[in-house]
Every structure is written in structure tokens, then in C-alpha cells.
N, C-alpha and C positions, 0 to 999 in steps of 0.2 A: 504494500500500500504506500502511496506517496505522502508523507505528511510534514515536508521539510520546512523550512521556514520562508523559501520563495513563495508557499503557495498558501504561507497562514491570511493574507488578506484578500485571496479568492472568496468568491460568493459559492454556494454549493455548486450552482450551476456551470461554472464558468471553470476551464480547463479541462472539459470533459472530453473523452477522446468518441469518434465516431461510430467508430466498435462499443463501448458504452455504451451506449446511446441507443446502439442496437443491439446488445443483450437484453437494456430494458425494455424494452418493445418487445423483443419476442417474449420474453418470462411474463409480458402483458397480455398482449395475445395471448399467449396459454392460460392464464389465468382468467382476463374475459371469458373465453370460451367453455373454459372449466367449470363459472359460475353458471354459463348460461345453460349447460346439461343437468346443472341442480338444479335451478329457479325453471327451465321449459315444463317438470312436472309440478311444480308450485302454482305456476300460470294454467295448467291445464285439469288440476285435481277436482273442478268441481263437475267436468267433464268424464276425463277417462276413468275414474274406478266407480261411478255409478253404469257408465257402459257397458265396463268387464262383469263386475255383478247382477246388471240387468233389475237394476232397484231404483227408484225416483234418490234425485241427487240431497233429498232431507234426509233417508233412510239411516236408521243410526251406525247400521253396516258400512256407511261408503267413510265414519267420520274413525272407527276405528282401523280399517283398512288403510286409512293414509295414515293416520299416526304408526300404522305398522310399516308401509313404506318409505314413512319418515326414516323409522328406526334402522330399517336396513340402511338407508343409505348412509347411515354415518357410522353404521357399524363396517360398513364396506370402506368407509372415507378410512377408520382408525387404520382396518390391516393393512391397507393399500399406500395408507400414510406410512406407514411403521416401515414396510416389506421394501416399497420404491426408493426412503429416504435410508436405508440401509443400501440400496443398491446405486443411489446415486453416490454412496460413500468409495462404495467400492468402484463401479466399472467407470464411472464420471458422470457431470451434472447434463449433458446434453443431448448422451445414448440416452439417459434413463428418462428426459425428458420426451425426447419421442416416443418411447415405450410407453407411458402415461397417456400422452395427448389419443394416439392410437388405444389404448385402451377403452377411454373412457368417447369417444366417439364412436366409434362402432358398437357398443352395447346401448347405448342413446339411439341411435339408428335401429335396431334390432328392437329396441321396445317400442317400434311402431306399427310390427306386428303383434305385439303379446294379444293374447286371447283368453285370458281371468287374471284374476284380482292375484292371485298365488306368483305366475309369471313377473308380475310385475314388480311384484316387489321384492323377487330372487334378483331380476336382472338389473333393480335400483343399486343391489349392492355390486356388482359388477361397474357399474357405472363409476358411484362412488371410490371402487379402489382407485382408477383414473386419477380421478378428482385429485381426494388428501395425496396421492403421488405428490402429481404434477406441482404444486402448493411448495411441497418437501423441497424438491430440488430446485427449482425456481425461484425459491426465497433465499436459498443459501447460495446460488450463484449470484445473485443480484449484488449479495452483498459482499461476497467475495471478490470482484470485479471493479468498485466503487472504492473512491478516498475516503478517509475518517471523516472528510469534513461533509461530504453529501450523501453517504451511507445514511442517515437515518433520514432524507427527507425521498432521497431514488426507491427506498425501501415502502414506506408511505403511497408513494405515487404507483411503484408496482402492486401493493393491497386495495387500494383503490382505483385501478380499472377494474377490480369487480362489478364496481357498480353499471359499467357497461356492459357485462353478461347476465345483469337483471332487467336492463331497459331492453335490451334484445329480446330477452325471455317476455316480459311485458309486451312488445311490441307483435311478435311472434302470438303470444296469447289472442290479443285483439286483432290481428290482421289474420289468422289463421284459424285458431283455435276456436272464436265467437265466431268464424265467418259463414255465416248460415248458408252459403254455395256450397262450401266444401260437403254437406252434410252432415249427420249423427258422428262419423266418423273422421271430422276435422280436427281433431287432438293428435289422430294417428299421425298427420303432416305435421305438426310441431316435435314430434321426437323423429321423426323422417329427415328434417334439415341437421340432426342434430349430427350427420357425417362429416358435414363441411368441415370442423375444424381440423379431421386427419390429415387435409393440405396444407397446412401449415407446417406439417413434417418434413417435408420435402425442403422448404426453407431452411428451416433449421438443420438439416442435413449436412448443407452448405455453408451456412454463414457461422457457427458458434464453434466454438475451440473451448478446451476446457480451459478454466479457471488458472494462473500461474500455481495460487496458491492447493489445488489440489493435487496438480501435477508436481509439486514440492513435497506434498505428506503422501504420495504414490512413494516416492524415490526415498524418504526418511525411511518407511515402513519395510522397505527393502534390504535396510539395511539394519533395523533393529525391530522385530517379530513385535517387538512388545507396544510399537504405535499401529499396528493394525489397524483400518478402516473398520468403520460399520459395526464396531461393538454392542450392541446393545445392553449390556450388563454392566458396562464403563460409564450409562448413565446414573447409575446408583454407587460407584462409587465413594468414598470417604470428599472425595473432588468437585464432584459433581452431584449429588441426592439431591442438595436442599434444593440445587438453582430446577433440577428435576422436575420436583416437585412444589413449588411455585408454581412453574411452570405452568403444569399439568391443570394445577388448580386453576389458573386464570384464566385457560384456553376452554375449560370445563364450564366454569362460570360464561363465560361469552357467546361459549356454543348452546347452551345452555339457554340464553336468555334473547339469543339470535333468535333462533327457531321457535321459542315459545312465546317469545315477548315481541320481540324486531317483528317479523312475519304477520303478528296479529295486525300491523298498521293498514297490510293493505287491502282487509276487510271493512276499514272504519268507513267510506265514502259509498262503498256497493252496499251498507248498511244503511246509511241516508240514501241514498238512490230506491231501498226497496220501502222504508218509509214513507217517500214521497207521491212514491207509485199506489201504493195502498191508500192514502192517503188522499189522491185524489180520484180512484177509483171507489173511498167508501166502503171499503173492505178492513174488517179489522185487523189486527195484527196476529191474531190468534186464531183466525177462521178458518173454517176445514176447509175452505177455496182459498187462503192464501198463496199456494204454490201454481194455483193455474193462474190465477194472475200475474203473479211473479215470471212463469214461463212464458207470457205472452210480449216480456219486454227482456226478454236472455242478453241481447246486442247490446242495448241500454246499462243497464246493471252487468256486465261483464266489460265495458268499457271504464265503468266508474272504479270497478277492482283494479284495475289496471292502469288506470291514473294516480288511484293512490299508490299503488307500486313503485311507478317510477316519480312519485312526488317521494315518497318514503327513500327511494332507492337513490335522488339526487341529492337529500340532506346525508345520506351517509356517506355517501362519494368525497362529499365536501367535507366531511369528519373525519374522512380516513385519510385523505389529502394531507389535513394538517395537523395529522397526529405528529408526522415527525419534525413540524417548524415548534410545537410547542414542547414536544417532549424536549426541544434543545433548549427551552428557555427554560421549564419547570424540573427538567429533568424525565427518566423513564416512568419514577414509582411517579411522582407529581402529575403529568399527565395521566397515569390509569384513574389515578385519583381522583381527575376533572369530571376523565366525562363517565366514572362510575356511577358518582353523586348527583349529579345532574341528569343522567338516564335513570337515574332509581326515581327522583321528581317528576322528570317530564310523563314517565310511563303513569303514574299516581293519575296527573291530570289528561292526559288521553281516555286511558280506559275507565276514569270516574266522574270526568263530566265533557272533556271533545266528546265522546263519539253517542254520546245522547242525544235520542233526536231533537231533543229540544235547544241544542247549539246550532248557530249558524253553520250550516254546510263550507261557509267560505272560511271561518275561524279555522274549522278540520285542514282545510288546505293548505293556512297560515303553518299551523301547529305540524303536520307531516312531514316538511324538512328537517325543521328542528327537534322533531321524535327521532329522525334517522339520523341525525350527525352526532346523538350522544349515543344510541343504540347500537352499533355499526362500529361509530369511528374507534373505538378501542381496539379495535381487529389487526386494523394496521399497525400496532404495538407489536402485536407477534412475529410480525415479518420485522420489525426492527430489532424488538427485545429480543428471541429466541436465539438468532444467530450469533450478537453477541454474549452468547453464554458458555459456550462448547470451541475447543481448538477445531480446525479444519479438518479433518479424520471425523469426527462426529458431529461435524454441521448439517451434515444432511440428516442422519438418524437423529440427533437429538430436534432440531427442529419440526423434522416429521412427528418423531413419537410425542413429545409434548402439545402439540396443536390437534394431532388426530385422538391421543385421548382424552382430549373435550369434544371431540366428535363420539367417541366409545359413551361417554359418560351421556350425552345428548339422545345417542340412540338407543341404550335403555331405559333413561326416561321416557320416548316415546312407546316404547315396547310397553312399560308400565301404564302409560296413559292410553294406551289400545287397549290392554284388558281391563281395566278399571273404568274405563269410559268416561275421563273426565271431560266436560262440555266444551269445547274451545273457546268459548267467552271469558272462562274459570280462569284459564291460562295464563296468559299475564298477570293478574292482579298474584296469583301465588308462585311466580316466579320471581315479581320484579325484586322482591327483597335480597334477591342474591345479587345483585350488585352494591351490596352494602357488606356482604362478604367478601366479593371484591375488594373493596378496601383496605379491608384490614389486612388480607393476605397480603397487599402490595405490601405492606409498613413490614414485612420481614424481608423482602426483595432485596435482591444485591444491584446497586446503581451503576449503571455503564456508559452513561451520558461520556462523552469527549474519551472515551478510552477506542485503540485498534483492537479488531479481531486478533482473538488467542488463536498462534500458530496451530 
């Protein structure tokens, strides 16, 4: 890494080389894309697993059937996190990236066949190993590649082009998925597109070289057995446990309260829209015709989900932006700090009085960015925090395995919320409280603000 003192009154930006520049881009790309094969069934669920089970989309089948699909898929995220970020340790960061990006797009393509509810959420987890891969080695090359001084904001900017694999997924929802041409069977074209990202392999093929610094702990490890790549048992450690298991914990809480709490936002608006509708058709809220009215305006109300999505999905973008301009001025624990406290607030006043219908529809609009950039933007901490905690040999494994097991921990709470049948209204309001355990875990956290990656 360059950190000499010609370049201490460089801006992050500036000295960047063009190769940079396009590592970040591609590790963005794969990451866009990676989000967008999660989020196409998130934009699609209130369609495809009423189809697969042949139930009306109220049926209380189709609500524990995705929290089962939920659960695979992040049970798929942890192994695939865990197994990739171990193999990007080992064979390097750009083979194992293409291995990823290919994985997790062709099983997205293939679940546009599925034909029941069982199928679909075998092949979610397939999907998902892709995913947490791709994540793994993509985070630790970014930051391998980057000066001290713009590692944590290149880091940042790569966690949030996610949020461009959710406005895709949104976009893709309402231009495909509602488009009543397509037919009953227009869900199936939104995991149909989801091949295109395999061509990006072909690029990357070409353009990326591994890391200096990996190609340095290849040739250490050569010479002395005992820095071996890819250990996974060197994350527990006497060295390494505590920062572990922080870790873990953080990634656990986030994923956690992403999926139960982030997620519920972009119900708030398609709940005012079915309101409005009822409303002025005279229909109570509770009538046993409420759903054939409701189906007679699907286009309507599926376009309002899906504006709150990408209203939700643009306040996070811009949360995850500038997680690493503030985590330089607050530090790393300082920032989780911000925007824990603050998304443990904002969720209070979303789910107890925005999404009432008796708040203005326009306030919900107001309020949706700013649900998403305290919800969200802590994410981007991962891809800054994680890498620097682990030498180069277990940057990949250790940031995979800490990140994916908050996806492990995510996906059997939803397994548990599938058998239990807890209502997804319930959701948030008894999740939000774990970002106030966030907190406190940071305050044992070890600070890495203005230090270089351990060799």
C-alpha cells in the first residue's frame, strides 16, 4: 500500500490509478448484480409462491413459505460465504470471483422454471451461495488494491452499489413482474433475466490480476507451512476470536434487522395505496371482498411497492455511500454507533405512526429515505470494518465467514418465523430493539480508523 508522505495531502480520490478504478467497478458490478438475484424474489414474492402453491396471495401458506425461502437463502449466503471466501484465500480473488458471479446467475435463471413452492426455495439456496461468495472476495480485493487513505471511503462506495441491484430488482418487479401482458406467469421473466450477469465473467476474465498483496502471502506461505491460506480455525485463535466474534455479532444484528426491519419499508406505501382503494371503493378493511377489490387494481398497488422500494433502496444507497466519509471522522465503532441509534428511532416512528393510514401518504415518502440510510447504511461498515481485521491469508475467509454468519443467524430466524407464523407486521416492531445491541457490542470493538491492512 502507498502511504508515504508525498501522498498524505491527497484527497481519497485523487492518485488513483486506472486499474483501481476498475477493480472497483467490476467488484461493483458483481455486487449490483449479486443484490439484484436477492431482491428479483423480494420484488416478485407476492406473485411467484402463491402461483407455485396455487393459493390466493392472502393465504397464510404463501407468508410462511417465503419466510422459508427467506431462510434458505441466507442459509445458502453463510456456506457459500464461508466455502468461496476460503477459496478466494486460497486459489485468488478473481478465479473465485467468476466462480461466484456464475454460480449465483445461472441458478436465478433456473428458478424460472421451478414448479412448487419446495423447488424454490432448494434453488434460493443455490442462488444464495453465489451471493455471500461473491461479497467475500470482492470486499477483500477492493480493499487490498486501495491506499490507506481511500480504503474506507472505495470500500463504502463498493457496499453501496447495492443499492443498484435493488432498483433493478424494483424496476424489473414493475416492468415485468406486474406487467399484466406477460401473464399469471410474468414472475417467471424476472428470474429469467437473472443470467445476464454470467457476462460479466468474460470481462473479468481479462481485465483483473490478482491483488500484489495476495500474491505476496501465496509466496510467504511457500515458504513457511504455518501462514497457510484459508484457515478457518485461525479465526478463533488466541489473535483473532474477539475481533471474530464482534464481528459475527454485528453482521448478525444487521442481517438481522435488514431482512426483518429494512425490507418491511417497502410494504409501507402499497399499504396506503390498498387503503385508498378500499376506501374509495367503500369496502371495509376487513371484508370478505376485500381481496377482489384489491385484485382488480394489482398494477396500481404493485407499482406503489415498488416505489417504496426504490425510495427505501435510495436512502440506503446514500447511507452506505457515506458510511466511510464519516466513519473517518467518528471513527469505525463511532459510526456503527450513528446510524444504530438512529435506525433503532426512525424504525419506532415508521412502523408506529408513518405507515398509518391516517399519515399523509406524502410524509411516508418524506420519511423512506431516511428509514433507508440509517437501516442499510451500517452495511457498508462490513466491507470497510471486516477486512481490516484479518492479515491477507485470511481476508477472504475471515470476511466471508463473519458477514455470512449474520446471514446463518438471519436464516434461522426466518426458518423460526415460518413455523411459528409470526405476522409480518409483528416484524419490525420486535426486531428493531437489536440495534441497540448493536451498540453496545461496538463499545468492545477494536478501532482501525487510519491504520494499513495486516500483512
Amino acid at each position: 500500500m502507498q502511504n508515504g508522505t508525498s501522498e498524505s495531502h491527497l484527497r481519497w480520490y485523487q492518485g488513483i490509478s486506472r486499474y483501481q478504478w476498475l477493480v472497483l467497478l467490476i467488484a461493483s458490478l458483481g455486487w449490483v448484480f449479486d443484490v439484484f438475484e436477492g431482491q428479483i424474489f423480494v420484488a416478485s414474492m407476492r406473485e411467484a409462491m402463491p402461483a407455485l402453491l396455487g393459493v390466493a396471495p392472502t393465504h397464510a401458506l404463501v407468508a410462511s413459505w417465503n419466510d422459508w425461502a427467506f431462510g434458505s437463502f441466507l442459509l445458502g449466503g453463510a456456506f457459500g460465504g464461508v466455502l468461496f471466501g476460503v477459496m478466494g484465500d486460497k486459489i485468488g480473488r478473481s478465479r473465485t470471483m467468476i466462480i461466484t458471479i456464475l454460480f449465483y446467475s445461472l441458478f436465478t435463471c433456473i428458478t424460472a422454471f421451478a414448479q412448487s413452492a419446495w423447488q424454490m426455495v432448494v434453488l434460493r439456496f443455490f442462488v444464495a451461495m453465489g451471493v455471500g461468495g461473491e461479497w467475500a472476495v470482492a470486499s477483500a480485493m477492493v480493499a487490498e488494491v486501495m491506499p490507506q487513505r481511500s480504503r474506507s471511503v472505495m470500500s463504502s462506495i463498493f457496499h453501496a452499489s447495492s443499492v443498484f441491484g435493488t432498483i433493478l430488482a424494483a424496476v424489473a418487479g414493475a416492468l415485468v413482474v406486474g406487467n399484466a401482458g406477460l401473464g399469471e406467469s410474468a414472475w417467471r421473466w424476472g428470474f429469467a433475466i437473472g443470467v445476464l450477469p454470467a457476462l460479466l465473467t468474460v470481462w473479468i476474465r481479462f481485465q483483473l490480476a490478482e491483488p500484489q498483496q495476495w500474491i505476496d502471502a501465496r509466496r510467504q506461505a511457500e515458504v513457511d507451512p504455518s501462514l497457510r491460506s484459508g484457515r478457518v480455525a485461525e479465526l478463533f485463535n488466541n489473535e483473532n476470536i474477539k475481533n471474530t466474534l464482534i464481528a459475527v455479532t454485528l453482521s448478525s444484528i444487521g442481517l438481522v434487522t435488514y431482512w426483518g426491519v429494512h425490507i418491511s419499508g417497502k410494504d409501507v406505501l402499497l399499504k396506503h395505496a390498498e387503503w385508498r382503494i378500499l376506501n374509495e371503493a367503500g369496502v371495509a378493511h376487513d371484508a370478505v371482498n376485500k381481496q377482489q377489490i384489491l385484485s382488480q387494481h394489482k398494477p396500481e398497488i404493485k407499482n406503489a411497492e415498488m416505489l417504496s422500494m426504490i425510495l427505501n433502496s435510495v436512502g440506503g444507497g446514500l447511507g452506505l455511500v457515506l458510511f466511510g466519509t464519516i466513519s473517518n471522522s467518528l471513527g469505525r465503532k463511532g459510526a456503527f454507533v450513528f446510524y444504530q441509534a438512529i435506525a433503532f428511532a426512525i424504525s419506532l416512528l415508521m412502523f408506529k405512526l408513518v405507515q398509518q393510514p391516517t399519515t399523509n401518504v406524502w410524509v411516508a415518502m418524506l420519511v423512506l429515505p431516511i428509514f433507508g440510510f440509517f437501516t442499510t447504511g451500517m452495511h457498508a461498515g462490513y466491507a470497510v470494518y471486516f477486512p481490516e481485521l484479518y492479515p491477507t491469508r485470511l481476508r477472504g475467509t475471515g470476511s466471508g465467514f463473519c458477514f455470512n454468519m449474520g446471514r446463518l443467524a438471519t436464516g434461522v430466524a426466518f426458518v423460526v418465523f415460518g413455523i411459528i407464523t409470526i405476522p409480518a407486521d409483528q416484524k419490525p416492531m420486535m426486531l428493531a430493539p437489536l440495534f441497540l445491541v448493536g451498540i453496545v457490542v461496538v463499545l468492545f470493538a477494536r478501532e482501525t480508523r487510519n491504520t494499513e491492512l495486516p500483512n
